[in-house]
C-alpha positions in Angstrom: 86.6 106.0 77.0 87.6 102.4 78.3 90.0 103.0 81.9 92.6 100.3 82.6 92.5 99.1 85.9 95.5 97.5 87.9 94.8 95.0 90.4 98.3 94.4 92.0 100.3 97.2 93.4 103.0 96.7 90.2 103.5 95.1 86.9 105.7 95.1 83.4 104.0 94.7 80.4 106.7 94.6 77.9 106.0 93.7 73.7 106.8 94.4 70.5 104.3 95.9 67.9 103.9 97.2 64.5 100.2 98.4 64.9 98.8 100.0 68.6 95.6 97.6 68.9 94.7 99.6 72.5 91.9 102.7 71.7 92.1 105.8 74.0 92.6 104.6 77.3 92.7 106.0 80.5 93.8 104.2 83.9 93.3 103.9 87.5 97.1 103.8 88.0 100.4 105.3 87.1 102.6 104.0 84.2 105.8 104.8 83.1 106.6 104.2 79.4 110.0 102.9 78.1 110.6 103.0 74.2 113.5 100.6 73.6 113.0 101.2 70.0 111.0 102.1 67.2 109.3 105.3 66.2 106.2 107.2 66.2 103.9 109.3 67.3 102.5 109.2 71.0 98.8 110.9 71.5 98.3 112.1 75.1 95.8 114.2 76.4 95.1 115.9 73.1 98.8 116.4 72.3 100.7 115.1 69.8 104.4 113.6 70.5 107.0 111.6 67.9 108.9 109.0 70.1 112.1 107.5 69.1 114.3 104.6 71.0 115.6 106.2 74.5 112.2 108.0 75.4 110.2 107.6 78.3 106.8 109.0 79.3 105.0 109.5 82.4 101.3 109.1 82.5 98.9 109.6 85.8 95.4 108.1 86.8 93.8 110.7 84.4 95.8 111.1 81.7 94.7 109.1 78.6 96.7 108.6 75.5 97.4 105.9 72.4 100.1 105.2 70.3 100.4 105.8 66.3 103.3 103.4 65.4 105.8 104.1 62.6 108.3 101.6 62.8 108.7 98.3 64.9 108.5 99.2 68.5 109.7 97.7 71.7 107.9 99.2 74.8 108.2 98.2 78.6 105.3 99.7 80.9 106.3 100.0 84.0 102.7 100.3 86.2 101.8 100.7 90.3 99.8 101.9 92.3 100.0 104.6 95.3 100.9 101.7 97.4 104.5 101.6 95.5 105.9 105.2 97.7 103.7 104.6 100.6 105.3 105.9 103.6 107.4 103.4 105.9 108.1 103.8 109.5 111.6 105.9 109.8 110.5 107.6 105.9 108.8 110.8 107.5 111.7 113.1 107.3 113.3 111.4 104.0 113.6 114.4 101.3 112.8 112.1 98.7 109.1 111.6 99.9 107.5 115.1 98.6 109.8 115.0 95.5 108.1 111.7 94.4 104.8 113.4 95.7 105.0 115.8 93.9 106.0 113.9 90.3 103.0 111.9 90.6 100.4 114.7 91.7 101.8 117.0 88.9 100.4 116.9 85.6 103.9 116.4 83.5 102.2 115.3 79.2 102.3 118.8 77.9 106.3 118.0 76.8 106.3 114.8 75.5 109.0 112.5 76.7 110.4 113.6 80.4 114.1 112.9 79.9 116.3 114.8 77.0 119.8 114.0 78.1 121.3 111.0 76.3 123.1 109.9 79.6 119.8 110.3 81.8 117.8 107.8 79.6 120.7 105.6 79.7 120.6 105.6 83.8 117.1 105.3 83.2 117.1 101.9 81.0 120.0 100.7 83.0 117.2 100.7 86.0 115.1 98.9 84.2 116.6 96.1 83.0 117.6 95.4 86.5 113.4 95.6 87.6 113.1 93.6 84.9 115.0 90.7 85.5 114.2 90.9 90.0 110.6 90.9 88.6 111.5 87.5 86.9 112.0 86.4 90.9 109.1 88.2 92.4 108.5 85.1 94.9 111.8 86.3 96.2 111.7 87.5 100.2 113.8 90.3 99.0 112.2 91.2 95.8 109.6 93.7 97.4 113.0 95.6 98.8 114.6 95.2 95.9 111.8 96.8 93.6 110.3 99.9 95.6 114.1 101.0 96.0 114.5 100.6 92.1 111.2 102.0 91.9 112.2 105.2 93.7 115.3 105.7 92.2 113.7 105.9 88.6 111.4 108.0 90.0 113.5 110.7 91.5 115.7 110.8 88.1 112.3 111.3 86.4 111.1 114.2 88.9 114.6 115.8 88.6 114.3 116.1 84.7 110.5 116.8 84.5 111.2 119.8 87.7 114.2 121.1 85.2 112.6 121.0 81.9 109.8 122.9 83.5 111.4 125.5 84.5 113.4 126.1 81.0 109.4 125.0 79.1 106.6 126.6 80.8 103.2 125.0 80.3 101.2 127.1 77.2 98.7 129.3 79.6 95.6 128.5 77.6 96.6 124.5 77.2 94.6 121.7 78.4 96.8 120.6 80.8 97.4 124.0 82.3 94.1 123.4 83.5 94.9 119.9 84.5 98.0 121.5 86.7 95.4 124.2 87.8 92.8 121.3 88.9 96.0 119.1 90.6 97.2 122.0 92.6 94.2 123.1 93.9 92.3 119.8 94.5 92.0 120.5 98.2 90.4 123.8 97.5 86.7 123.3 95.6 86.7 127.2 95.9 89.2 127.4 92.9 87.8 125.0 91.0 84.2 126.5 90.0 83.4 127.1 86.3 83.2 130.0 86.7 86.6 130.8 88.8 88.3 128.3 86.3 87.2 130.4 83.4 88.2 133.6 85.2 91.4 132.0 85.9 91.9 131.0 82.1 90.2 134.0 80.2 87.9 131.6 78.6 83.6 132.2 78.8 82.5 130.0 81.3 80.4 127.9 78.2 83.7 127.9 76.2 85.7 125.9 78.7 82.9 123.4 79.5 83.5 122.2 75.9 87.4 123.5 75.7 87.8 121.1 78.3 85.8 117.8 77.1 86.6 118.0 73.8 89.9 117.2 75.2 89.6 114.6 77.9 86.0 113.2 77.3 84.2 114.1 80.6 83.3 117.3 82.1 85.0 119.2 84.3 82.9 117.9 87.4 83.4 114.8 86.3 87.1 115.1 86.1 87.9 117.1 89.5 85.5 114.6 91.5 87.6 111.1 90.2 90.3 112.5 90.8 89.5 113.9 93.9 88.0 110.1 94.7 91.2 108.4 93.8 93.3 110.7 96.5 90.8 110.1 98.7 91.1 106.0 98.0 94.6 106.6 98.6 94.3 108.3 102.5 92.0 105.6 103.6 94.8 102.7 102.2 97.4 104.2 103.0 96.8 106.7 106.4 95.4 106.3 109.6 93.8 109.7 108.8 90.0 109.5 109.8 87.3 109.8 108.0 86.5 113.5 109.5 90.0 114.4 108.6 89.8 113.4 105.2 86.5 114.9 104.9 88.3 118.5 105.9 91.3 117.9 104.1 89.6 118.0 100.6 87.0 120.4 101.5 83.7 119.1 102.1 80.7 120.5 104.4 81.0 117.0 106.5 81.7 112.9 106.6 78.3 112.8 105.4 79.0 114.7 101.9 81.8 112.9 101.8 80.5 109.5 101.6 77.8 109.6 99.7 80.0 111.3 96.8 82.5 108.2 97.4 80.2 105.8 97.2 78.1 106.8 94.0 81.5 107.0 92.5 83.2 103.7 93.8 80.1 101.4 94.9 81.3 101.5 98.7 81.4 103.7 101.2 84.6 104.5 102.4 84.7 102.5 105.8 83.5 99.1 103.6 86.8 100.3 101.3 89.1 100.8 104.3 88.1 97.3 105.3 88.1 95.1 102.3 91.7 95.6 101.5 
């Protein structure tokens, strides 16, 4: 499966298209998903979704997804990086830092488009038209300002509808991303995420969820928990002063040691060399 990877902390990709050219695709980064207009249907994470003008979608790292179009569509990707909510000096005791935390840590594609209410996607497309056209000016001294405040104002509107739809549509118990919410909340905890606890967890036969689970994301289990497990991990050493001893506690291995040789067989690097280069 090909993974999209973003090189600058933010971009818009915005086109028309009568035919989705892009195959299953994940990313390294997180993308928010205007439809301006068109229908369809939008694939993600082994779900099936029809779109229409007004909806938007929220995709993480490790979702993956692709697009069947019906009619003429007009999208606008909106994509960044953790660096986009990183934490400012004077930020620490602002509410709106665990509620973004929270949206983008908390697998949200089992119901389709985030936003139901006419007048939310409205506030929502207002928002971006005005990213769009301060993006047209990004050598601007105040575009930076001007764009992580935008930024965090579409995303609190998005975590308020996805935290309210949630509670009124609970995720299906035995669904894939149950399991991707299971894996998300307990990332810090390898404990919890054995086979065999994961197949306790979901009444499935520890063989049956091994497949269960590829068949609907491409890559094992292991595979899964350990990227993402990597990218959070690429986030504390950009964006924290954390050491690498607190980092190796934090997400639950024996030592530094374990740590970085599971970093770098998965990045390249080891995490100092990472910490560095940026």
């Amino acid at each position: 499966m090909k993974r999209y990877v973003l090189h600058t902390p933010f971009s818009i990709y915005h086109f028309e298209a009568v035919k989705w050219v892009h195959s299953v695709h994940k990313h390294t980064y997180f993308e928010i998903i205007f439809i301006l207009k068109g229908s369809g249907t939008h694939h993600i994470n082994g779900n099936a979704f029809e779109y229409a003008a007004g909806d938007v979608f929220l995709l993480g790292p490790e979702d993956f997804h692709h697009f069947e179009i019906l009619d003429l569509t007009e999208f606008s990707f909106v994509r960044f990086n953790e660096s986009i909510h990183k934490q400012l000096p004077g930020d620490k005791d602002h509410p709106w830092q665990p509620i973004i935390r929270g949206l983008l840590h908390t697998s949200s594609q089992s119901r389709g488009s985030i936003v139901q209410d006419k007048q939310e996607k409205e506030k929502l497309h207002q928002l971006l038209a005005v990213l769009e056209a301060e993006s047209a000016n990004d050598q601007s001294q105040y575009f930076e300002v001007i764009r992580d405040n935008l930024m965090r104002s579409m995303l609190i509107i998005l975590a308020r509808n996805l935290f309210s739809q949630a509670q009124s549509k609970p995720v299906q118990q035995d669904s894939i991303e149950a399991i991707l919410m299971y894996i998300k909340k307990h990332i810090y905890q390898p404990e919890e995420l054995t086979i065999e606890h994961l197949a306790r967890t979901f009444h499935y036969a520890p063989a049956y969820i091994s497949i269960f689970f590829k068949k609907h994301t491409g890559e094992s289990v292991k595979q899964y928990i350990i990227k993402h497990r990597v990218k959070l991990i690429e986030a504390r050493l950009l964006y924290s002063q954390m050491t690498l001893s607190e980092i190796a506690h934090e997400f639950g291995y024996t030592d530094e040691s374990h740590l970085c040789k599971q970093f770098k067989k998965y990045t390249g690097t080891t995490p100092l060399l990472f910490r560095l280069r940026v």
